[in-house]
C-alpha positions in Angstrom: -9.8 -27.3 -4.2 -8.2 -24.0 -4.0 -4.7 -24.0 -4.3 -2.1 -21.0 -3.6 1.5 -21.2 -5.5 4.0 -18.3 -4.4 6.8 -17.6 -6.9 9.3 -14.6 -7.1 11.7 -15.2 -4.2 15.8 -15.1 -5.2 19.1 -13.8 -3.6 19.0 -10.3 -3.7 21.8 -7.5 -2.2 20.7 -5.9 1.2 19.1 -2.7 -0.1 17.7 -4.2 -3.2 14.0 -4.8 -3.6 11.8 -8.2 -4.5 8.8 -8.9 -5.3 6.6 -11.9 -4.6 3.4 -13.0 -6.3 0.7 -15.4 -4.7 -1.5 -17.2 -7.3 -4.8 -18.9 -6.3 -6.0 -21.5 -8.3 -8.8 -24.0 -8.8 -11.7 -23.1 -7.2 -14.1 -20.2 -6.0 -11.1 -17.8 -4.4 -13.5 -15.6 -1.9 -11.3 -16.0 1.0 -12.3 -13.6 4.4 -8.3 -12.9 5.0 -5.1 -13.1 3.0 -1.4 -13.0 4.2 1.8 -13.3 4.0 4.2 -15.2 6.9 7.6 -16.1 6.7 10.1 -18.6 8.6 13.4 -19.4 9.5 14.3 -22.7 9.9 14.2 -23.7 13.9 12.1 -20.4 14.3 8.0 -20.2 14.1 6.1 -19.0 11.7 6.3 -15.0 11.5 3.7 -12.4 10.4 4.2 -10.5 7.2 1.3 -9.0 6.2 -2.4 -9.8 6.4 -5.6 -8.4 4.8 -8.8 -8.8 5.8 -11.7 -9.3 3.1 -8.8 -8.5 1.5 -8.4 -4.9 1.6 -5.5 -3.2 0.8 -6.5 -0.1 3.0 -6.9 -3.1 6.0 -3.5 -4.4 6.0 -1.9 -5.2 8.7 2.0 -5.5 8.8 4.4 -6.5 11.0 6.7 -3.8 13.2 9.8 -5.5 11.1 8.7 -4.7 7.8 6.4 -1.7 8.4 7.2 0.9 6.0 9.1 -1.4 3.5 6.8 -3.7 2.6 3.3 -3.7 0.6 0.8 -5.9 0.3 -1.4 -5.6 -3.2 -3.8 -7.6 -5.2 -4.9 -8.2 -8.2 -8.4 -9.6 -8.1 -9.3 -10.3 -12.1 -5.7 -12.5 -11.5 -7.0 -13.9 -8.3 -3.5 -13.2 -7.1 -1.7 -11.1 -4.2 2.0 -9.9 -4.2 4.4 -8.7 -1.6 6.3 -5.9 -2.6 9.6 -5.6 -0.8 12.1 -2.7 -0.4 14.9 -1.7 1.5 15.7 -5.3 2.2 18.0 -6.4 5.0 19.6 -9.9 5.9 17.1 -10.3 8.4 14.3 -10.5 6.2 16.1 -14.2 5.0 13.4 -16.9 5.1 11.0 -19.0 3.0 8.1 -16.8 2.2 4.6 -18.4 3.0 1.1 -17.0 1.6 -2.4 -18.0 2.8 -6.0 -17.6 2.1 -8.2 -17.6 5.2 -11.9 -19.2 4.4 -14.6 -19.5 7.0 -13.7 -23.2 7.3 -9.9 -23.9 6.2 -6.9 -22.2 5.8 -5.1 -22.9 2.7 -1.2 -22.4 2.4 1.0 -22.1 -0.6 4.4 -24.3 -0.8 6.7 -21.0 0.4 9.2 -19.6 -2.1 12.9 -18.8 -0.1 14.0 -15.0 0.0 17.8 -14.8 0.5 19.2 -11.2 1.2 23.0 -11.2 1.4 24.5 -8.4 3.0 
């Protein structure tokens, strides 16, 4: 059973930068898809970024962090990361990855971002 754990989240100032690592674990990791969502509590779930097959070169982000965030992997690792600049309060929230197979969708435990202005 594959598992995902996401570490790297913290309080950061509003301008400062993060970054968040994804590690897959325990199995064959050959997902289809890989993202990143985040949520607020009493809000849904929000896209991030997501990579098909993955790909870096077929990310898609979404219109809030376009152009300050960056989705990378690692394969050898079997691990993705979410690099994030220019950081506004906004972007506080618990920071979810997933791996997308053909037949289950497996989500990490969220690590919390915090961006104080």
């Amino acid at each position: 059973q594959v598992k995902l754990v996401e570490s790297g989240g913290g309080v950061v100032q509003a301008g400062g930068s993060l970054n968040l690592s994804c590690a897959a674990s325990g199995g064959v990791f050959k997902p289809v898809a890989m993202g990143w969502f985040r949520q607020v509590s009493g809000k849904e779930r929000e896209l991030v970024a997501l990579a098909t097959n993955p790909d870096p070169d077929r990310t898609k982000y979404g219109d809030s962090v376009e152009g300050r965030f960056t989705m990378s992997f690692d394969f050898a690792k079997n691990t993705a990361y979410l690099l994030m600049n220019s950081l506004k309060p906004e972007d506080t929230a618990v920071y979810f990855c997933n791996a997308i197979f053909r037949d289950e969708t497996i989500w990490g435990q969220g690590t919390q971002v915090t961006v104080s202005s």
